[in-house]
Every structure is written in structure tokens, then in C-alpha cells.
N, C-alpha and C positions, 0 to 999 in steps of 0.2 A: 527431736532435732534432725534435719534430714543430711546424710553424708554427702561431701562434696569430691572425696576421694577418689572416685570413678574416672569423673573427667582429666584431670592430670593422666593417669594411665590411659586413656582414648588418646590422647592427642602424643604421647608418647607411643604406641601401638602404631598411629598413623604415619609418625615418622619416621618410623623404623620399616612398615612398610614399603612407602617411597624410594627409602634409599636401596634397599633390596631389590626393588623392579628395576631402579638408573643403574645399577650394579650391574644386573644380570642381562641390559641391553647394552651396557657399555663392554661385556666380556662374551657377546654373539659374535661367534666364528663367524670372520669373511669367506664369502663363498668363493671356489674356486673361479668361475664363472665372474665375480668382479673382480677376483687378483691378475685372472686374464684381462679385460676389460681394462683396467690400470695399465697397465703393460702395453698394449693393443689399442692404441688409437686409432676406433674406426673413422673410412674416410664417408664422408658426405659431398654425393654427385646431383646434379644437375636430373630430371626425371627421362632425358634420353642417353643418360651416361657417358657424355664426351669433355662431359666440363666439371673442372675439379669443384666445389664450391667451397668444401675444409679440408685441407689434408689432413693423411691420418699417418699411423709411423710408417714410414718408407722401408721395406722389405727387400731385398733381393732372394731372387729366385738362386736354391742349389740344388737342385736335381732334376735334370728331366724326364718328361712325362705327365706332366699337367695339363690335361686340357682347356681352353681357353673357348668359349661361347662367344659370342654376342649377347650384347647386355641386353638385351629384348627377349633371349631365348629363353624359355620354360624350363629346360630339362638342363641338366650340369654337367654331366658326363665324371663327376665326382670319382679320382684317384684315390686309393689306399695307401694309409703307411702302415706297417705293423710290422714288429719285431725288426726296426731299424731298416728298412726296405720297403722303396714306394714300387706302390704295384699299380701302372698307368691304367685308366679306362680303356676297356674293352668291349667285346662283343656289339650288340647291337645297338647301344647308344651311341660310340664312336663314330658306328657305320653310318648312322640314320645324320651325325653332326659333321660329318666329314668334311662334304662344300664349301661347310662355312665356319669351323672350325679349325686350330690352332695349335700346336704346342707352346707353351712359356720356356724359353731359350736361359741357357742358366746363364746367370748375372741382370737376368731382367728386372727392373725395377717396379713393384704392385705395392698397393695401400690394402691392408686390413679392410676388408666388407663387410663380414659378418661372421661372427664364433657363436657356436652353440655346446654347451657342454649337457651331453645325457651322462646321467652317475647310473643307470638302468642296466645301459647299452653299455658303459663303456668307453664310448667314444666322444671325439672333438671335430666337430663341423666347422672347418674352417675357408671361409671364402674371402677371395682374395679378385683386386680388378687393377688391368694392365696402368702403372702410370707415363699414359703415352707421351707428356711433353719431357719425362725424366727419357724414354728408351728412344727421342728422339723421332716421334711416329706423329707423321702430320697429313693429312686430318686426325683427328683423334680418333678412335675406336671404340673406347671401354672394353675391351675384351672381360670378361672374366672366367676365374676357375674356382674347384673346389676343392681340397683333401679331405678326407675324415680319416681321421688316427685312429687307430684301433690299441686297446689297451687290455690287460688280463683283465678280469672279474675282478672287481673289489679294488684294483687300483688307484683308482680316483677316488674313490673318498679317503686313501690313507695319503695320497702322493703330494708332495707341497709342490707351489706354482712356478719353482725352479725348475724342478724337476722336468716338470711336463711342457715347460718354454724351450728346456733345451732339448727335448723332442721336435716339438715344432720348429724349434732354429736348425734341426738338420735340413729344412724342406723352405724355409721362407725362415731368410736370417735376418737381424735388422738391422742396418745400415749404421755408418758411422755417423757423428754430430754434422761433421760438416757436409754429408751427405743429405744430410735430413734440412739443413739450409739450405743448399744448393734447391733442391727441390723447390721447397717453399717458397724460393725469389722463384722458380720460373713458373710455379703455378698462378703468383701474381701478374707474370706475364701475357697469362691467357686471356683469351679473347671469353670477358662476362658475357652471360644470360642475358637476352633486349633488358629483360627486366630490370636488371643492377648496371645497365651498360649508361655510361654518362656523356651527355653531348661532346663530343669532341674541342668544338671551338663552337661560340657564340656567335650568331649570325649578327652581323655588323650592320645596323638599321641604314637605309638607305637615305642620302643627303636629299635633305629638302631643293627642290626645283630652283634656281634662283629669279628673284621676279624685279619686274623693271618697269618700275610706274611713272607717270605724266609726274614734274615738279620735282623728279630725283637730279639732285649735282652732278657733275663731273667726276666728283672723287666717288658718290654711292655706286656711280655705273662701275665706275673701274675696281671698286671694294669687291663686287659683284662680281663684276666679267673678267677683269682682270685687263691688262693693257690692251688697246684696241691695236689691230693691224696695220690701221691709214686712219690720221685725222685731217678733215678738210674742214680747214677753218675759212669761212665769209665772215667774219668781223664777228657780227653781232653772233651770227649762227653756227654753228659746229657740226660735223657729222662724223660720229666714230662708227667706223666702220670695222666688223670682226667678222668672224670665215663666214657664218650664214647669218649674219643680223647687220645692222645699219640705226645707231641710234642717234635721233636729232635734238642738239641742245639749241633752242632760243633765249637767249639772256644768260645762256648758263642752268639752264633747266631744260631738262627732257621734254620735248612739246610733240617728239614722234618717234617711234619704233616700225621697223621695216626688216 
């Protein structure tokens, strides 16, 4: 007789292992990098950076010394913070940015651009881009800047995402609720992309010509033309006369236009 016993224990083996895998995916540490990312809603621009397209969380600037590029520019001119102290961009990339470069004035208002977090290095790459209709700046600009934090060895992988927000919030704080509306209404304000931009007003079809044919009444001319300026009545025959027409009724029907 052949045992049956096996298969009961397979199918108990396989569901035991299932729920150990949902277990062990359902208790994977969030990474730092998306407890920032939560926190940090980046903004999404337009491909020449003057036009909001989603805002992202409204920041104000608290220190200065950030420098501020053109959003077309390659190089960043990337400021340090470390050990509670930003340390502005200097040397030769300032120099070479100078022209056309900026500082960010404290209480400026900027959206989140872009966070990177290396646990290698150390450090938090964070970019940030001017939000001009919040600071009042017309045309728009896109300025942006960048910090990278600097932190001891080993720090990030033990330090929770409080921690290291209220770093960041010494340097780019986030704004109050009804700041972060305010925003929002006026980024709807803006002037869309050709692409998203919607007719203004509907062009309004042009009225048909009005036309005035042999056998039309008295009442069709004037439904048409509207009251005539001089009517000369001869009995049988009529002429309404209006600023540049002249139209003849015999019998009571149109028999000429002039």
C-alpha cells in the first residue's frame, strides 16, 4: 500500500514557507532615503524650469549662503553644512558662476528638487529650486541651489529620519499649512506650458451673409435687413430703400435689388 502521509506535510511546509517570506517583506526597514522622500515632496518643473507643473513641500530658506545657478547650469556650486554651520561655496566655482549666479536671501521660498542620500560618504545631497511666483519674481527664473550635509561615519545608518530632518530644517525649514496653500493657489495661477494651456474663449462662428431673393415679402426683407431708412410707395410698387441697398417690391414681392 503506498503512503499518503507526505503530501499533507508538503503543503503544510509550503505554507509555512509563504508566510515567513510576507513576514520578512512586511518587517524590511524603510530606508532612509524614502522616510526623506515622504517628508520631502519633490517639485516637478517644466524642461526650462520657469513653470511649476506639481509643487512639491514649500521650504523656506534660514541661512545664508546658498548659491543659486540657473536651472540650465551644469555645475552647482554646492554649499556645506557640517557640524551645525553652513559653509557657502567658494573658490573657483563661485568665481567661474559669479555673472550669473545668486545668493538665496533667508525667508526665500524653494521646492525640494532632488535628495540623495550616500550611507558610504556620509552625506545628504540636497537640491532645492527658487519658487519665483511664492518670492514674488516675474518673469520666472528657476534659480536653483544645492547643500550637501555632511555627517560623522556611521551616522546614517544608525540616525532616524527626525533626526536628520531637523538638520536639514536648520538650512531649508518647511513652511506652515497655510503657507503651503497659499502656494499652491498661486502656482495654479501660472501661466501653463502651450501644451496644457486651453483656449481662452471660443471663437464665435461668423453670421451667415444675409441674402435677398426675387418673390421674398415685405416682412422676409425686413426679418433680414431690418427696417428700411425711406419707403417710396407707387401703389402697386414699393422701394425700401437702406444706407447702401435699394430693394423693389412689385405686388408685394421683391422683382429688384439695387
Amino acid at each position: 500500500m503506498r503512503c499518503r502521509c507526505a503530501f499533507p506535510f508538503l503543503v503544510v511546509a509550503l505554507v509555512l514557507s509563504v508566510s515567513v517570506s510576507r513576514a520578512a517583506a512586511q518587517a524590511a526597514p524603510v530606508s532612509l532615503q524614502e522616510q526623506l522622500a515622504a517628508q520631502y515632496k519633490l517639485v516637478k518643473m517644466t524642461s526650462n524650469g520657469t513653470v511649476v507643473v506639481e509643487p512639491g513641500t514649500l521650504l523656506a530658506v534660514q541661512k545664508g549662503g546658498v548659491i543659486s545657478v540657473p536651472w540650465k547650469a551644469v555645475v552647482k556650486c554646492s554649499a556645506k553644512f557640517q557640524d551645525n554651520t553652513l559653509h557657502p561655496s567658494t573658490g573657483f566655482c563661485a568665481g567661474m558662476m559669479k555673472s550669473v549666479s545668486q545668493y538665496f536671501q533667508r525667508g526665500s521660498k524653494v521646492y525640494p528638487l532632488k535628495i540623495e542620500v550616500n550611507l558610504d560618504k556620509a552625506r545628504i545631497s540636497f537640491q532645492v529650486v527658487s519658487c519665483d511666483s511664492c518670492n514674488g519674481v516675474d518673469p520666472a527664473t528657476g534659480m536653483k541651489g544645492e547643500v550637501v550635509f555632511e555627517f560623522a561615519k556611521g551616522y546614517l545608518e544608525k540616525a532616524g529620519a527626525p533626526a536628520v530632518e531637523d538638520t536639514i530644517g536648520q538650512v531649508f525649514s518647511i513652511t506652515t499649512e497655510e503657507e503651503q496653500q497659499q502656494a499652491q493657489a498661486q502656482q495654479g495661477g501660472q501661466e501653463q506650458p502651450a501644451a496644457q494651456q486651453q483656449p481662452a474663449a471660443q471663437a464665435q462662428p461668423e453670421a451667415e451673409p444675409q441674402t435677398i431673393q426675387l418673390g421674398q415679402t415685405t416682412d422676409q426683407v425686413q426679418a433680414a435687413l431690418g427696417k428700411p431708412e425711406k419707403i417710396v410707395n407707387l401703389g402697386t410698387k414699393q422701394i425700401y430703400v437702406y444706407k447702401d441697398l435699394k430693394v423693389t417690391f412689385l405686388n408685394n414681392k421683391v422683382s429688384d435689388v439695387q
